[in-house]
Gaussian input, Z-matrix of N, CA and C with variables (Angstrom, degrees):
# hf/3-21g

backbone

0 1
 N
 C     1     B1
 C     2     B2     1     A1
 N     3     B3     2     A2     1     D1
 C     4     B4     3     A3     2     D2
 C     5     B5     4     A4     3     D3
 N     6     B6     5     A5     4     D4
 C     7     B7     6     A6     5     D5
 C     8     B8     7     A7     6     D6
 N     9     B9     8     A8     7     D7
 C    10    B10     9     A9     8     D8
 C    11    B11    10    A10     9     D9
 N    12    B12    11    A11    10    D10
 C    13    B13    12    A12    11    D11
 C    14    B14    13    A13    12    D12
 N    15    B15    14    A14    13    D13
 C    16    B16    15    A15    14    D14
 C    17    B17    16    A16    15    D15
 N    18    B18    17    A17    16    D16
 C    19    B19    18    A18    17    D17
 C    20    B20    19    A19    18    D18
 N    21    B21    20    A20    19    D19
 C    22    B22    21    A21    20    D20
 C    23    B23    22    A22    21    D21
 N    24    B24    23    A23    22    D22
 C    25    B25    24    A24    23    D23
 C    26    B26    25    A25    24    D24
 N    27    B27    26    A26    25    D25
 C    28    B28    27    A27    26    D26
 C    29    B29    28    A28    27    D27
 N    30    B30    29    A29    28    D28
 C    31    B31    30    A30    29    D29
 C    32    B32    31    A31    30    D30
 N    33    B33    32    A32    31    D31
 C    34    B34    33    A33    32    D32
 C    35    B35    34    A34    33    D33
 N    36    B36    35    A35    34    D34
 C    37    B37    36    A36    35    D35
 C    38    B38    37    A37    36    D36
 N    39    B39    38    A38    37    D37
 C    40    B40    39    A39    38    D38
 C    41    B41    40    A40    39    D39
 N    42    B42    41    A41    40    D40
 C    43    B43    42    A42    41    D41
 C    44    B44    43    A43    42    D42
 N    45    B45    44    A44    43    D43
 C    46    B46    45    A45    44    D44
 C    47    B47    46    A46    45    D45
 N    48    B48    47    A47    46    D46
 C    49    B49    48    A48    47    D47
 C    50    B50    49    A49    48    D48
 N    51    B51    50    A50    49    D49
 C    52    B52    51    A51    50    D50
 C    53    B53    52    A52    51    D51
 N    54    B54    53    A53    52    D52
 C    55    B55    54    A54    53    D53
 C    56    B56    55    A55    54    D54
 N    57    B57    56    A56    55    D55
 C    58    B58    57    A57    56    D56
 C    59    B59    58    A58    57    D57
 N    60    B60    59    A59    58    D58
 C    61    B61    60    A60    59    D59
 C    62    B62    61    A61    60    D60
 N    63    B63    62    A62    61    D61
 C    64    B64    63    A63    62    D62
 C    65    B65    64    A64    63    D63
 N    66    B66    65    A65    64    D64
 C    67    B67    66    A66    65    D65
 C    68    B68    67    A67    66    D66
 N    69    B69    68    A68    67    D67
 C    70    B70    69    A69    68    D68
 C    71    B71    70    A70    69    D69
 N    72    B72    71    A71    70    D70
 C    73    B73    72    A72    71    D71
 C    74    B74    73    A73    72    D72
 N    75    B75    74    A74    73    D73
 C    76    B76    75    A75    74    D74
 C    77    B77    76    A76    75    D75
 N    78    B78    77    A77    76    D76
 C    79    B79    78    A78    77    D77
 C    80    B80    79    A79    78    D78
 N    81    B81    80    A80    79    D79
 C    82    B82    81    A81    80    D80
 C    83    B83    82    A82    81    D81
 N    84    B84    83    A83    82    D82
 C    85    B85    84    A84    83    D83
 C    86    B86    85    A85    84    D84
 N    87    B87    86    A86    85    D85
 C    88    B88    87    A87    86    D86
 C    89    B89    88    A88    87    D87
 N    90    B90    89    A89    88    D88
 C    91    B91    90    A90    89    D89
 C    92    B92    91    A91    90    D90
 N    93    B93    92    A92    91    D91
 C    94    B94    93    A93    92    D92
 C    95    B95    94    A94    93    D93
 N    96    B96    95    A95    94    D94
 C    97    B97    96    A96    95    D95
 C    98    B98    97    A97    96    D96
 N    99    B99    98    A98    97    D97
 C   100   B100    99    A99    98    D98
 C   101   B101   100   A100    99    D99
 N   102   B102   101   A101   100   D100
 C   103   B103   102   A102   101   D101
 C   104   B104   103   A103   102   D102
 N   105   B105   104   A104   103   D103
 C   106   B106   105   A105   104   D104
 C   107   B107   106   A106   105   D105
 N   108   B108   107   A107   106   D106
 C   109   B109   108   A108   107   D107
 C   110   B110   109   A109   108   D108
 N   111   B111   110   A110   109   D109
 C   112   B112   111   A111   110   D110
 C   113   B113   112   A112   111   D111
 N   114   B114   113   A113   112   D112
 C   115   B115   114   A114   113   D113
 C   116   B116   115   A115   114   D114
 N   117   B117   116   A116   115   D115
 C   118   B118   117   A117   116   D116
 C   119   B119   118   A118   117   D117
 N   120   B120   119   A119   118   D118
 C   121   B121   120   A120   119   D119
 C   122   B122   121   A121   120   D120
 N   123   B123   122   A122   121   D121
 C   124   B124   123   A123   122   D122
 C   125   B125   124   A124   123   D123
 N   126   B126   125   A125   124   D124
 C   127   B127   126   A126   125   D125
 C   128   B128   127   A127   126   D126
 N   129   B129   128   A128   127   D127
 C   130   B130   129   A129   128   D128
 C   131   B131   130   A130   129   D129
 N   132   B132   131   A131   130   D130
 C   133   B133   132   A132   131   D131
 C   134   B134   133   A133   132   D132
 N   135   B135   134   A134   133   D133
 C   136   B136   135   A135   134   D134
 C   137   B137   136   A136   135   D135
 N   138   B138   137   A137   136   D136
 C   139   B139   138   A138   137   D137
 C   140   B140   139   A139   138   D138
 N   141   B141   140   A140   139   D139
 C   142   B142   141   A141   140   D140
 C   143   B143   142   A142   141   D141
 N   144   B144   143   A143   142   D142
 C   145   B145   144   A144   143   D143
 C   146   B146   145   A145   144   D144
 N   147   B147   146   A146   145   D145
 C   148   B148   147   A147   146   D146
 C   149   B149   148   A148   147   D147
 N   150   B150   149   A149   148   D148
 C   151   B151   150   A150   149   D149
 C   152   B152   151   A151   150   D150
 N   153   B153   152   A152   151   D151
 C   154   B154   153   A153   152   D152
 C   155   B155   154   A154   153   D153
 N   156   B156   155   A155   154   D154
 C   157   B157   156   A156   155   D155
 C   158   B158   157   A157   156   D156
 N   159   B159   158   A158   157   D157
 C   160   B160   159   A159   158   D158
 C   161   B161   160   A160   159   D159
 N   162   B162   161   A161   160   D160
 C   163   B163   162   A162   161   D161
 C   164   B164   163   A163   162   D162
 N   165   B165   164   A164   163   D163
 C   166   B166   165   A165   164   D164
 C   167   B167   166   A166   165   D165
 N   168   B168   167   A167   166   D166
 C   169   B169   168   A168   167   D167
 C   170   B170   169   A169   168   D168
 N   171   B171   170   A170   169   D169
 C   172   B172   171   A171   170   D170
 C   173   B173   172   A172   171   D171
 N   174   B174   173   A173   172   D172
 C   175   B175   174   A174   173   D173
 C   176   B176   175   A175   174   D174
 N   177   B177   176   A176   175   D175
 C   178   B178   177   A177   176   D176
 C   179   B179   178   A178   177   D177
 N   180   B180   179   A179   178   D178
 C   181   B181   180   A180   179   D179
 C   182   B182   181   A181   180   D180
 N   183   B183   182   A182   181   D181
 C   184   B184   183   A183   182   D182
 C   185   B185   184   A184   183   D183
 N   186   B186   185   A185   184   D184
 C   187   B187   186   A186   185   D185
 C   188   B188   187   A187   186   D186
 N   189   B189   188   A188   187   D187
 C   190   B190   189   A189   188   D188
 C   191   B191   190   A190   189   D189
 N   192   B192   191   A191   190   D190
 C   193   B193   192   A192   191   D191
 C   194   B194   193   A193   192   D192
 N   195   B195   194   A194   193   D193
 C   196   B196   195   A195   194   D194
 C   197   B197   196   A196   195   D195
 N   198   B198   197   A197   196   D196
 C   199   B199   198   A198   197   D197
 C   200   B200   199   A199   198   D198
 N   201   B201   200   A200   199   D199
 C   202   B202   201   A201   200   D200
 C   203   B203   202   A202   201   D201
 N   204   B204   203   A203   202   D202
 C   205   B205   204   A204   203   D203
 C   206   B206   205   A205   204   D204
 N   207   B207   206   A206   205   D205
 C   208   B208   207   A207   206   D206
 C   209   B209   208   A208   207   D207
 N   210   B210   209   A209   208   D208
 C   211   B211   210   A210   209   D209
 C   212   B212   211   A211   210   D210
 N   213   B213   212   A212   211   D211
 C   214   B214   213   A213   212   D212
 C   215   B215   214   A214   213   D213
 N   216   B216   215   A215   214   D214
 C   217   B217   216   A216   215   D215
 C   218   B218   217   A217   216   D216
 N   219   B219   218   A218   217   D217
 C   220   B220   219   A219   218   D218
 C   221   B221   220   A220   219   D219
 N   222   B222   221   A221   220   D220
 C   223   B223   222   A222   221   D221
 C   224   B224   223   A223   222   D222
 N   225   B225   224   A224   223   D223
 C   226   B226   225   A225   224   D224
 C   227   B227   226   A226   225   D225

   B1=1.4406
   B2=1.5332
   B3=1.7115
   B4=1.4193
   B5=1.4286
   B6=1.5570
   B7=1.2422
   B8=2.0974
   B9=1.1418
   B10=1.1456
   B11=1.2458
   B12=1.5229
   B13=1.9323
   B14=1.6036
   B15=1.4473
   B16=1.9852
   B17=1.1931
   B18=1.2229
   B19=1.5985
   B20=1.3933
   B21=1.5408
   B22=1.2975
   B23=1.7097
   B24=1.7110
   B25=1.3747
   B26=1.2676
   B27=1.4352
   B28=1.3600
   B29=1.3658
   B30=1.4207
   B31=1.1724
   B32=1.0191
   B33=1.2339
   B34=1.4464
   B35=1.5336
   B36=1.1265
   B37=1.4477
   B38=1.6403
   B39=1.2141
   B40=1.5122
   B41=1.6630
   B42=1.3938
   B43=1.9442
   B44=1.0418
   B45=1.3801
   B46=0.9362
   B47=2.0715
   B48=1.5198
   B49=1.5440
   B50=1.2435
   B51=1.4598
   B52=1.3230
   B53=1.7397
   B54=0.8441
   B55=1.7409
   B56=2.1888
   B57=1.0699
   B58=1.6615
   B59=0.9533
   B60=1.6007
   B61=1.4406
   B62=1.4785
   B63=1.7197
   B64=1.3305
   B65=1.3701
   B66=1.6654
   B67=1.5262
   B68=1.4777
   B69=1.4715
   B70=1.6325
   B71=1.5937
   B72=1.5942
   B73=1.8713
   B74=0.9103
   B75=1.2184
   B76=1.4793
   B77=1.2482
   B78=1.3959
   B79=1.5495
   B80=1.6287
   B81=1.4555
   B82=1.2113
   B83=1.5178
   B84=1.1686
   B85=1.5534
   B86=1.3411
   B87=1.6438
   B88=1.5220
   B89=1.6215
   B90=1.9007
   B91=1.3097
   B92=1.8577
   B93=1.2321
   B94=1.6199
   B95=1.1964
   B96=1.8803
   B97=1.8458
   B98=1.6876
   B99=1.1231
   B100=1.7751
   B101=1.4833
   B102=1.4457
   B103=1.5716
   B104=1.5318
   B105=1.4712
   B106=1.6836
   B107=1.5018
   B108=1.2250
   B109=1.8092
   B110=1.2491
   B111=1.6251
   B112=1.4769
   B113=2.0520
   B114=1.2800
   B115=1.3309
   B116=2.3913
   B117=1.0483
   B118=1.5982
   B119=1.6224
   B120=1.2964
   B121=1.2384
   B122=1.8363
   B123=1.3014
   B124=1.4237
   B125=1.7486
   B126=1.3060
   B127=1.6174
   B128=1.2221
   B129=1.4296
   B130=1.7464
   B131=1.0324
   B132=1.5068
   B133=1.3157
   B134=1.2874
   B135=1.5022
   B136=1.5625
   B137=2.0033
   B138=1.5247
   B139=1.6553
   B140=1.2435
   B141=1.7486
   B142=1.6219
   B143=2.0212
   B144=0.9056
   B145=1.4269
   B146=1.6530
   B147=1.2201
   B148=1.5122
   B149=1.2649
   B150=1.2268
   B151=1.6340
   B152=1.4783
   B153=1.3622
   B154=1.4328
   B155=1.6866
   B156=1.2421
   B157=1.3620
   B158=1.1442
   B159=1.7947
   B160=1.6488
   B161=1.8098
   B162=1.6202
   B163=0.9996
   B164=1.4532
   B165=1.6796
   B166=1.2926
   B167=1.7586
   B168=0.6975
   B169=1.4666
   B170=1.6252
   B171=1.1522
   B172=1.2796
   B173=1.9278
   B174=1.2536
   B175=1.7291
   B176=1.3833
   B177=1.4007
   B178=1.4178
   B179=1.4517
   B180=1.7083
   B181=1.3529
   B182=1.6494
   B183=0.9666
   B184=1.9230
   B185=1.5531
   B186=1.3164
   B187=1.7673
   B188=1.2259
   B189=1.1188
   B190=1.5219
   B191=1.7692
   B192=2.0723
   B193=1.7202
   B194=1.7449
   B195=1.5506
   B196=1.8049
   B197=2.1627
   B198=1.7441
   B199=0.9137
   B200=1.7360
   B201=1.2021
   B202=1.5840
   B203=1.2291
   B204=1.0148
   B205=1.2352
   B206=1.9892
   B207=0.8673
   B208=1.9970
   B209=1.1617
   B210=1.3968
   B211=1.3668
   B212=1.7424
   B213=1.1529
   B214=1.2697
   B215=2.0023
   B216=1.4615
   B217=1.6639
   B218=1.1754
   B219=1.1214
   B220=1.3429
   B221=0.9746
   B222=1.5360
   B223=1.4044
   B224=1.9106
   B225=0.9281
   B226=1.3436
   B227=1.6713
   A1=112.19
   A2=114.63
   A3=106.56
   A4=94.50
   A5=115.97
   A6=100.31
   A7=96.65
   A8=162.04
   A9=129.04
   A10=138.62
   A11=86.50
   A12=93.65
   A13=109.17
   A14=105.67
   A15=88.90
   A16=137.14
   A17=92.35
   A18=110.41
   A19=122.29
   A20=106.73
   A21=122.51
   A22=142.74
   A23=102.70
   A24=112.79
   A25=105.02
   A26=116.02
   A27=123.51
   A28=144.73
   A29=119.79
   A30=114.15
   A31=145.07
   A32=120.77
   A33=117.62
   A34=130.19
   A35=135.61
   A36=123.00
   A37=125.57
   A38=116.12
   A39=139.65
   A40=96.63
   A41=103.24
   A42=113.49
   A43=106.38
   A44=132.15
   A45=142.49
   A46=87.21
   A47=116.67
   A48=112.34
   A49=86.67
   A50=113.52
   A51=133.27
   A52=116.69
   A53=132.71
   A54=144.83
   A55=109.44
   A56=99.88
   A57=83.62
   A58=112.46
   A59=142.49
   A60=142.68
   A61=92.10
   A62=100.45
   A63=108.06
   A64=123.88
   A65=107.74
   A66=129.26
   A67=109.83
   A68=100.48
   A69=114.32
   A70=91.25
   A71=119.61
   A72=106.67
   A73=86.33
   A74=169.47
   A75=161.13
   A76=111.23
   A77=94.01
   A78=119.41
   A79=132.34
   A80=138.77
   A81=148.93
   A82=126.32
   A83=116.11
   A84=109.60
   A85=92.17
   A86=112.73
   A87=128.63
   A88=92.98
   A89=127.99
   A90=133.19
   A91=106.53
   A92=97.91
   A93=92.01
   A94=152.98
   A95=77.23
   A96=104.30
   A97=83.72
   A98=131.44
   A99=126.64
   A100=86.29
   A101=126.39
   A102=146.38
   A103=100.88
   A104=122.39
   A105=121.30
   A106=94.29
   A107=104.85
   A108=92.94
   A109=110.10
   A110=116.71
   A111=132.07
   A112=83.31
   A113=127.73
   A114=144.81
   A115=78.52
   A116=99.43
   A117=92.11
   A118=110.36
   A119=131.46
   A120=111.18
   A121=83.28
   A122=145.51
   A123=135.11
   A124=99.18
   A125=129.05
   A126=116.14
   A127=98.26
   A128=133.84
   A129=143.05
   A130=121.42
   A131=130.34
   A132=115.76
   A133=105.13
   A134=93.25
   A135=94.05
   A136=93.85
   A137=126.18
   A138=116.60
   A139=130.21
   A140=111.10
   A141=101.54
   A142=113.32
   A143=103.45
   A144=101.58
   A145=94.91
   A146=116.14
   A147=127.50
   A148=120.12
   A149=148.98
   A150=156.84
   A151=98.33
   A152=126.19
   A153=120.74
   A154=90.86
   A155=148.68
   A156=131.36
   A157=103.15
   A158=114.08
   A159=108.25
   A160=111.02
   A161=115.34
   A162=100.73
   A163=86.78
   A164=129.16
   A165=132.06
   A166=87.39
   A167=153.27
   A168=155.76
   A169=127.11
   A170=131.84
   A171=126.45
   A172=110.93
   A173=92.21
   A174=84.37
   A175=112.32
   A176=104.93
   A177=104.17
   A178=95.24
   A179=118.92
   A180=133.76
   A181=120.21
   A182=98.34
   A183=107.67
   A184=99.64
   A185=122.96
   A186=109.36
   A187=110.40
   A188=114.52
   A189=114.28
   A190=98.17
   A191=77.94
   A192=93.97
   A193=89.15
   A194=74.27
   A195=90.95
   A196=90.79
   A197=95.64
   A198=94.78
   A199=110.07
   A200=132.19
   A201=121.87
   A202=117.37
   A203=155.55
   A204=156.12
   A205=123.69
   A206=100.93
   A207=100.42
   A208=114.25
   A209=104.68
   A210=121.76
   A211=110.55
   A212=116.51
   A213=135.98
   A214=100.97
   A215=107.77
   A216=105.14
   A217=113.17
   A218=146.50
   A219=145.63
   A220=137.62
   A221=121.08
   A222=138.26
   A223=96.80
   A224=130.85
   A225=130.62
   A226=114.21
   D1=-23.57
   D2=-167.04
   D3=-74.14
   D4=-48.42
   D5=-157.17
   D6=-82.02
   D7=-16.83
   D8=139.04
   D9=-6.92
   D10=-58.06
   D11=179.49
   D12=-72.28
   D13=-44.78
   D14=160.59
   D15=-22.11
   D16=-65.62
   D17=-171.30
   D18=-69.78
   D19=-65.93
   D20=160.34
   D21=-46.21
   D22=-32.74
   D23=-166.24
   D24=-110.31
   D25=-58.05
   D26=-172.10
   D27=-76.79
   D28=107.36
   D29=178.29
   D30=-40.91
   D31=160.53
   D32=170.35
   D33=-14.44
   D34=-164.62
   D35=155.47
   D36=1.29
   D37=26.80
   D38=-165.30
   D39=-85.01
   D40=155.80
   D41=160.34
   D42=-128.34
   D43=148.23
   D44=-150.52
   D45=-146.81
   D46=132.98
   D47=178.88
   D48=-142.36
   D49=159.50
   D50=-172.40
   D51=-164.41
   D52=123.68
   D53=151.23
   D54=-49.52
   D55=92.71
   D56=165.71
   D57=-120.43
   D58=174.33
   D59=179.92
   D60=-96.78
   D61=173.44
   D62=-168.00
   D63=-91.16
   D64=30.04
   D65=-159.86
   D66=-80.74
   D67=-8.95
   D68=-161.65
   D69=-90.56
   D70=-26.26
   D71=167.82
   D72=-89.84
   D73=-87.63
   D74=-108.64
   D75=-40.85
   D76=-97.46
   D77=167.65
   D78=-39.39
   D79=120.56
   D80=152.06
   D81=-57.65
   D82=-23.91
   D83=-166.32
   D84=-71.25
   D85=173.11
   D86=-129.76
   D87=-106.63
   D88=6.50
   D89=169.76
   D90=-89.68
   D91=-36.16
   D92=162.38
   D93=-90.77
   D94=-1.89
   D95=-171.96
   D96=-88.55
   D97=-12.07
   D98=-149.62
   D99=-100.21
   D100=-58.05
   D101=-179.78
   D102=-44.32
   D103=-56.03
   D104=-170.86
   D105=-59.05
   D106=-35.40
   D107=-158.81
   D108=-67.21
   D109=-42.26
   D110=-146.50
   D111=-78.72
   D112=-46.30
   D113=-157.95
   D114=-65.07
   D115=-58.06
   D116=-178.26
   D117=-65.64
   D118=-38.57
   D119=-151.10
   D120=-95.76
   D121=-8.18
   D122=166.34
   D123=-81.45
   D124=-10.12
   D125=-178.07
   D126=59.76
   D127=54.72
   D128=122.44
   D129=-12.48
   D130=121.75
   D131=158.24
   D132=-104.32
   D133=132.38
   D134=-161.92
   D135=-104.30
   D136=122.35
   D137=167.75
   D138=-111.41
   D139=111.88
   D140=-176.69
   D141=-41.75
   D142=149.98
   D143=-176.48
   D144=-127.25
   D145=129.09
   D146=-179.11
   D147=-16.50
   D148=179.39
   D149=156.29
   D150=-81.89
   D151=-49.92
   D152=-154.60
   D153=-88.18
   D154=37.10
   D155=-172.22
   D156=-75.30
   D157=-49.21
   D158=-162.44
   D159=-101.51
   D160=51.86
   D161=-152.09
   D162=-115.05
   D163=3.30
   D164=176.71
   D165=-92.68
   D166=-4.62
   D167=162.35
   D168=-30.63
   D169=126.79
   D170=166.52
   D171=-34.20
   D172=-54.91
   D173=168.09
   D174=-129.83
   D175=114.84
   D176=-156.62
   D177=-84.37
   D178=159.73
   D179=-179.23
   D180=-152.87
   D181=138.30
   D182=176.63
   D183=-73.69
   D184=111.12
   D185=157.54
   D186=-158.25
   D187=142.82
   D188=-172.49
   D189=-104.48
   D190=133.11
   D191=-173.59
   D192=-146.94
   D193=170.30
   D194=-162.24
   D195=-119.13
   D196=154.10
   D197=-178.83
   D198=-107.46
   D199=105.31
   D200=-165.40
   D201=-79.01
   D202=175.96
   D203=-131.84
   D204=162.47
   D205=78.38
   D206=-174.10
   D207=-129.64
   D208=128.73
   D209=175.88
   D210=-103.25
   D211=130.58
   D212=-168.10
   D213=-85.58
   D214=127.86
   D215=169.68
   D216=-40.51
   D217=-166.39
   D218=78.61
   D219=-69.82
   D220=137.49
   D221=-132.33
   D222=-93.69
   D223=2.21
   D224=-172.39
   D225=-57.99

């Protein structure tokens, strides 16, 4: 979905931020191997975000998630 909204939504010189879990190192199959790459070839900043983030939460939970971060060229 992140990279959809890249492509599809965001403008030019656009940012695009997102919350993902940490399933994107986990996993090997060739949808996360496609996601690491695309996260390198846009220069992502990718930020661990604490364990305790969602723990003020209606249901609080331990999970490690990353905070993404992309800024789109401009197309000029």
């Amino acid at each position: 979905m992140i990279q959809r909204a890249y492509h599809l939504f965001l403008a030019s010189s656009g940012r695009l931020v997102s919350v993902v879990s940490n399933s994107m190192n986990i996993k090997n199959d060739e949808r996360s191997q496609t996601f690491r790459g695309f996260l390198k070839q846009t220069k992502a900043n990718v930020i661990k975000l604490p364990l305790e983030i969602f723990w003020g939460t209606l249901r609080p939970v331990t999970v490690e998630t990353y905070l993404i971060v992309i800024d789109k060229a401009s197309e000029f």
